[in-house]
C-alpha positions in Angstrom: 0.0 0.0 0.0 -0.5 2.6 -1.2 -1.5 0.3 -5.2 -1.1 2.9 -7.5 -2.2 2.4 -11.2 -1.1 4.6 -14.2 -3.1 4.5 -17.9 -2.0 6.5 -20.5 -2.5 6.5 -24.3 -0.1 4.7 -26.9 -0.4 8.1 -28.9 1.6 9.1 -25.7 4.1 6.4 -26.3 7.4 9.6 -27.1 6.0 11.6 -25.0 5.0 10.3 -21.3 7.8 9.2 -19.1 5.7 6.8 -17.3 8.8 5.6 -15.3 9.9 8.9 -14.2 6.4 10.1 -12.9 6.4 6.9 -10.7 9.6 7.9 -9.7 8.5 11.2 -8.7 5.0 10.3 -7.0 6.2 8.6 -4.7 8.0 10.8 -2.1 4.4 13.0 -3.3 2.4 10.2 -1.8 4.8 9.7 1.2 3.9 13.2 1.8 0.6 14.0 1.0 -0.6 10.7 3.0 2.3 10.2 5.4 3.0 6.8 3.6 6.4 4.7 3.7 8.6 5.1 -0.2 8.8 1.5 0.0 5.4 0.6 0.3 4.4 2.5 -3.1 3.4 0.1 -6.1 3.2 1.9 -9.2 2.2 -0.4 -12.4 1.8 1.9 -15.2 -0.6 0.2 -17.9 -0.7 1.5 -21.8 -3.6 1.8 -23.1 -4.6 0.6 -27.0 -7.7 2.3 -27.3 -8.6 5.0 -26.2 -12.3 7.2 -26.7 -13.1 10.6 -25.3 -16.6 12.2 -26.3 -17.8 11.1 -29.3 -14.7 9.9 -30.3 -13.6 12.1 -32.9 -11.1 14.4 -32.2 -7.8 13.8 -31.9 -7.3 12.6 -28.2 -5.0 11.1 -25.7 -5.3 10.4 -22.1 -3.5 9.8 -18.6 -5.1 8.3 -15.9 -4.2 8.1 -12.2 -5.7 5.7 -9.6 -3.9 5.9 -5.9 -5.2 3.3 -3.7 -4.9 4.1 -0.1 -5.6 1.9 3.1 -8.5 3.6 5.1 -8.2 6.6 8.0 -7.1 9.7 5.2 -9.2 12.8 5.3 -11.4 13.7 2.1 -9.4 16.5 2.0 -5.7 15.1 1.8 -6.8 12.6 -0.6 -8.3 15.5 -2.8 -4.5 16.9 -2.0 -3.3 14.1 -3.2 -5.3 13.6 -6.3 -4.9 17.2 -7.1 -0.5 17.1 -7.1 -1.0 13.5 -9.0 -2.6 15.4 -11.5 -0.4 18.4 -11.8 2.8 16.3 -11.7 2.0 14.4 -14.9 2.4 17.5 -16.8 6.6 17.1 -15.4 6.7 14.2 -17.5 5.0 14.5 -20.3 5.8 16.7 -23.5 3.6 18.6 -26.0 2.4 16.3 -28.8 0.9 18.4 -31.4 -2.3 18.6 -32.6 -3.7 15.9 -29.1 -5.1 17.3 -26.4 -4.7 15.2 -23.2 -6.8 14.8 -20.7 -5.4 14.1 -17.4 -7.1 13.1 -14.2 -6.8 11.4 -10.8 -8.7 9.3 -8.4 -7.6 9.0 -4.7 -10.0 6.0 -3.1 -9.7 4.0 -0.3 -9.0 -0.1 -0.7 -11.7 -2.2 0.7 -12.4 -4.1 3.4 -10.7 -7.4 1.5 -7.1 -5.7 0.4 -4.8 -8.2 1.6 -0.7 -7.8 1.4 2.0 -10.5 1.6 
């Protein structure tokens, strides 16, 4: 804990750095959520297909998910979701002619997370 996921677009393929934004969450989520570095998963997942609105412009997107074990306030996870966000703009690099959207989701894991 804290199981953090990361989608992005193949269109961003040359220009996310999905690596380095992992790299760089992490002491963010140490912080934000007064977390341990080494108990930060990151898998970052890219994503094939891709469809925003009606599907006809020219779109890309990153996603963030940050899993959290229960007792964080509402509003350090909105903290939290908020620098995620903001962060991925470090890492990736104009691609012209896409506009990416990026968001963040800060939950808490259920009742049945189990670690070993």
């Amino acid at each position: 804990m804290p199981q953090i996921t990361v989608d992005y677009s193949a269109s961003l393929d040359e220009a996310f750095d999905p690596r380095g934004y992992a790299r760089a969450l992490h002491p963010v989520v140490v912080e934000t959520v007064a977390a341990r570095t080494a108990a930060c998963k990151t898998r970052t997942r890219r994503t094939e297909d891709t469809v925003v609105g009606d599907g006809t412009g020219d779109d890309a997107l990153v996603h963030v998910e940050i899993a959290l074990l229960a007792g964080r306030t509402d509003e350090a996870k909105a903290r939290l979701g908020e620098a995620a966000a903001a962060l991925v703009r470090d890492f990736l690099k104009p691609v012209d002619g896409v506009t990416v959207h990026v968001s963040a989701e800060v939950r808490d894991l259920d009742a049945s997370y189990r670690n070993g």
